[in-house]
N, C-alpha and C positions, 0 to 999 in steps of 0.2 A: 703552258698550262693546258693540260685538258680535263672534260667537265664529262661528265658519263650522265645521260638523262632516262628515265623510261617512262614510258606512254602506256596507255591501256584502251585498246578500243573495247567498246561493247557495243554489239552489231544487234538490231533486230534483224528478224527472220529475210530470210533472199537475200541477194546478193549485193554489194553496197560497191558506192566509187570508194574509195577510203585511202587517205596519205595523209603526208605531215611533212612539217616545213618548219625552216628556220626563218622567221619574220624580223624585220627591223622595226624599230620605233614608227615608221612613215608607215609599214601595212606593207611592206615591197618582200616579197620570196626573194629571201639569201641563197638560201641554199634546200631543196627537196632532200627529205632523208627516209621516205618510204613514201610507195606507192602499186594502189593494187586496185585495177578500175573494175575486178567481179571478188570482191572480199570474201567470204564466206561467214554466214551467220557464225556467232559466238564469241568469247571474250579473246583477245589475243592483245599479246607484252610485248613491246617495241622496246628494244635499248639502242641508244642511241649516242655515237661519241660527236662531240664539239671542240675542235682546237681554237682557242682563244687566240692566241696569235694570230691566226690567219685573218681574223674580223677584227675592226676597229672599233665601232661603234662602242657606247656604253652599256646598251642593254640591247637584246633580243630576247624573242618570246617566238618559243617551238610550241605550236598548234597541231593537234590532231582534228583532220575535217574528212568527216563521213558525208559521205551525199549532200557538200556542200555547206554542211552544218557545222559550226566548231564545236567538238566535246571536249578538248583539254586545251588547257593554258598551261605551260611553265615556262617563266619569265627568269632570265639570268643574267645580273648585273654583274659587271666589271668592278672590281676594288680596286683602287693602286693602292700600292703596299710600299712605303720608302724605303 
């Protein structure tokens, strides 16, 4: 199964650390899925694929963090399906 997510930074002016990551439940980086340590001010759309298979866990939560700050959360739970 895979899961297609997107992100949106919005940057104030100069230039930002800015990425994103695939988190576990514990707060531990799975996996980096973008990363840019001089960003350039303005809005910019991250798409981002996830294969479920390869992670175990029940849930992860893909964070965007600008200069250390987190501006997006999306959280994706695992179903089992019989």
């Amino acid at each position: 199964m895979r899961n297609v997510g997107h992100g949106a930074l919005q940057q104030s002016p100069g230039h930002q650390d800015a990425g994103g990551g695939c988190f576990d439940d514990r707060g531990t980086l799975v996996r980096e899925i973008y990363y840019n340590g001089q960003e350039k001010p303005g809005m910019h759309h991250l798409t981002y694929h996830f294969d479920c298979d390869e992670y175990q866990d029940s849930v992860y939560h893909f964070k965007i963090i600008r200069d250390d700050q987190v501006s997006m959360v999306n959280t994706l739970r695992r179903v089992e399906r019989d």
